[in-house]
N, C-alpha and C positions, 0 to 999 in steps of 0.2 A: 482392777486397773486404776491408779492413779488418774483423778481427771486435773490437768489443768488448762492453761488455753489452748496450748499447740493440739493438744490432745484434741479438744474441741474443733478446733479449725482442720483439723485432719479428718475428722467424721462429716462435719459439713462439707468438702472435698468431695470426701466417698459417694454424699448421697447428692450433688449437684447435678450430676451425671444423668440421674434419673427423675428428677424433679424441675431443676432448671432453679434460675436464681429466683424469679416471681414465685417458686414455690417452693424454697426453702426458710422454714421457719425453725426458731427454737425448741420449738416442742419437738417436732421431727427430729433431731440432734440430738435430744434428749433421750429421744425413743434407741437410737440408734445405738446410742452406747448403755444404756440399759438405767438410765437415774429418770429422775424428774426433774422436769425445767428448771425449779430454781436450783439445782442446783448446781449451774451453767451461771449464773447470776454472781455466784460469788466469786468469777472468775474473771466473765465479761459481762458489762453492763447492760446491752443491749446487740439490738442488729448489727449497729456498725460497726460496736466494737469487733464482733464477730467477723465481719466482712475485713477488717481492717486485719485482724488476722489470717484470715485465710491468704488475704492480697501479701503478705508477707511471707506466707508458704510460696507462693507461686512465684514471686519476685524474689528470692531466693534462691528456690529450683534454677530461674533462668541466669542469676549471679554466679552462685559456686562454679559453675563450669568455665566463669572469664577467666586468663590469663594475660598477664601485661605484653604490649606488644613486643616482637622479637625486634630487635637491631636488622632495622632496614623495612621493616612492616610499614607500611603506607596508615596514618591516622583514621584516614576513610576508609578503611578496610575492616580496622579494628570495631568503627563506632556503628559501622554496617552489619560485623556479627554481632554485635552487642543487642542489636535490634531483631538481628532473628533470634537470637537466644528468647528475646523475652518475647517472640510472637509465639515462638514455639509453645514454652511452657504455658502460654494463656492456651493454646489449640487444645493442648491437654486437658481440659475440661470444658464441660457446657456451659458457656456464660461466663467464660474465664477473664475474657477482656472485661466485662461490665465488673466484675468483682473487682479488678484492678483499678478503672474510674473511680475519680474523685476519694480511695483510700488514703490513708494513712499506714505507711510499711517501715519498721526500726526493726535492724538485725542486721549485726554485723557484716552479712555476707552483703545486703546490700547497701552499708555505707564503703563495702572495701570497691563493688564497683561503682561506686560513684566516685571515689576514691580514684581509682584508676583511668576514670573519662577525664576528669580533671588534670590529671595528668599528661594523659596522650593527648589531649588538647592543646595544653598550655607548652608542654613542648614544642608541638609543634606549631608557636606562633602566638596562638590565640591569650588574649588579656584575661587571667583569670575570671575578671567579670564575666566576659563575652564566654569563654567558657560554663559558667557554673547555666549562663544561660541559655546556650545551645542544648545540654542535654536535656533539658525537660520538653524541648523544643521535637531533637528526637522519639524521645521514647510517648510525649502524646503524642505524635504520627502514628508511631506504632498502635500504640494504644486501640487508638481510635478507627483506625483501617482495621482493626483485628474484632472491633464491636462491628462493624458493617459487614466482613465477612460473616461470623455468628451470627449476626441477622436475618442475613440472607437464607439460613438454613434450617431459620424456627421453627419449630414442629406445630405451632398455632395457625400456620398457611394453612397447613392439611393439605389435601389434594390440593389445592387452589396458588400453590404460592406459585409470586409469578416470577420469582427469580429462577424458578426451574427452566431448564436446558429447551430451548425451543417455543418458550411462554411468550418472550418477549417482542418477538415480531409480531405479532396477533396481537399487543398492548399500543400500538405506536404506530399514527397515521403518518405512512410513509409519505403520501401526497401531500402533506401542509408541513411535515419534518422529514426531510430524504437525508439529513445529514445524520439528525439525532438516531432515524433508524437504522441507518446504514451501523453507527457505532457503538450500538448502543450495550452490548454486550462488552466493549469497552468500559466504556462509561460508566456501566452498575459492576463491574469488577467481577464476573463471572469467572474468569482466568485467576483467582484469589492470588498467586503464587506471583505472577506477572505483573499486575497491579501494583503488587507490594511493593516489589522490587523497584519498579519505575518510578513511586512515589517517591520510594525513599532513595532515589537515586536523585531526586529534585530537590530533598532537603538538604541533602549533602552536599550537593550543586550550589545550592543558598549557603552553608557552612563558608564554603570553601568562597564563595564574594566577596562573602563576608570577612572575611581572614584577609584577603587582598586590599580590599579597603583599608582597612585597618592597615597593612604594611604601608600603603598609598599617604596617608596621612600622616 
């Protein structure tokens, strides 16, 4: 088999799963596809580079499946699946959000959707500036809701993690906090699905002021 870096970042993929990002290293990768470490080196430089690839596999995966909006499709609708697409594809693997933080991602598939937010944006209204700067606005929300989820479900709690179903009442004096306990399975995003949804149904909500102001002015 040909190595080069997709190759690479596709075995680190494979073995994520089972190791998790804190314990995915070069050598394991190496091992995986049957070479020795350097010889991943003359491919990618290092960790990030590698990370920086993988984040472009998965930022990908959740690009190719966009389509431009139909004639008549509401912008907020569009910029709303664009964000589950990319919560998805991070769900698909262990540690997939942290992979995606603070990376570097170049591949056609996703300058065509950034490509296409810019678009359904500025069509509808928004100043390309204000455009180029609500999407990154979007997708860290995503992002970053989809690292808390993963968190929450870290195999390093062990028995003890207290985001487990029925942990949390037992952490929280309901006598000096009756609000926070009452909500607090709110609050830590237990509901992952729910959560998601509501946040990013606030960032939209922000979009869409935003866009009015601007008309206002």
């Amino acid at each position: 088999m040909k190595i080069n870096a997709e190759v690479i970042a596709r075995a680190a993929l494979r073995l994520l799963d089972g190791v998790g990002l804190d314990g995915l290293t070069m050598r394991l990768v190496a091992q995986e596809l049957g070479v020795r470490a350097p010889t991943l080196y003359w491919h990618l430089k290092n960790k990030q580079e590698l990370l920086d690839a993988m984040a472009t596999l998965v930022y990908a995966e959740a690009s190719e499946r966009l389509e431009p909006p139909r004639d008549g499709d509401a912008w907020q609708h569009w910029i709303a699946d664009w964000a589950r697409h990319l919560r998805q594809a991070m769900l698909g693997h262990r540690d997939g959000a942290r992979v995606l933080a603070g990376t570097y991602v170049n591949h056609p598939a996703v300058h065509r959707s950034v490509e296409l937010g810019l678009r359904t944006l500025t069509d509808a209204g928004f100043p390309l500036t204000e455009a180029a700067r609500s999407i990154p606005a979007v997708l860290h929300y995503t992002i970053g809701s989809t690292i808390e989820q993963q968190a929450h479900g870290n195999a390093a709690y062990g028995d003890d993690n207290p985001y487990a179903p029925g942990r949390l009442a037992g952490l929280i004096d309901a006598e000096h906090f009756p609000l926070t306990a009452q909500v607090s399975a709110d609050l830590l995003g237990l509901d992952a699905d729910a959560g998601f949804e509501h946040g990013l149904r606030v960032v939209i909500l922000g979009l869409e002021a935003a866009r009015a102001g601007h008309d206002r002015a």
